[in-house]
C-alpha positions, 0 to 999 in steps of 0.5 A: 934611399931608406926612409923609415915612417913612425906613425901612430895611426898609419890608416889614418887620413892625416897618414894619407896626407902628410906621410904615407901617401906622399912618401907613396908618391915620392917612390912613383917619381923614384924607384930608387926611394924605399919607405918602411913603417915601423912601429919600435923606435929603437935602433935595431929598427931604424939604424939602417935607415937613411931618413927617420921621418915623424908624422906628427910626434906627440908622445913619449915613443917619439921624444925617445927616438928624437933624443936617441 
């Protein structure tokens, strides 16, 4: 499984916390999980992915992606 991360800030603490480092334990528990951070939200970029996961989506990058 493919699960691609738009984050502004992805050394943040609010990354460890609600996204990098959960999907980093998810991916313990599931070799199987892969997770990519990606910083374009167009679909070259994230068309393959099986999940699109926004941490906290508050500008106009994520509004783009959410209505594409």
């Amino acid at each position: 499984m493919e699960i691609v991360l738009l984050t502004t800030h992805p050394t943040s603490a609010c990354a460890f916390y609600r996204s990098v480092g959960v999907l980093q334990q998810l991916r313990k528990l599931d070799p199987t999980i892969n997770f990519r951070m990606s910083d374009s939200s167009n679909w070259a970029s994230i068309g393959n992915a099986d999940i699109v996961f926004l941490e906290r989506p508050q500008d106009e990058r994520f509004v783009k992606a959410i209505q594409d």
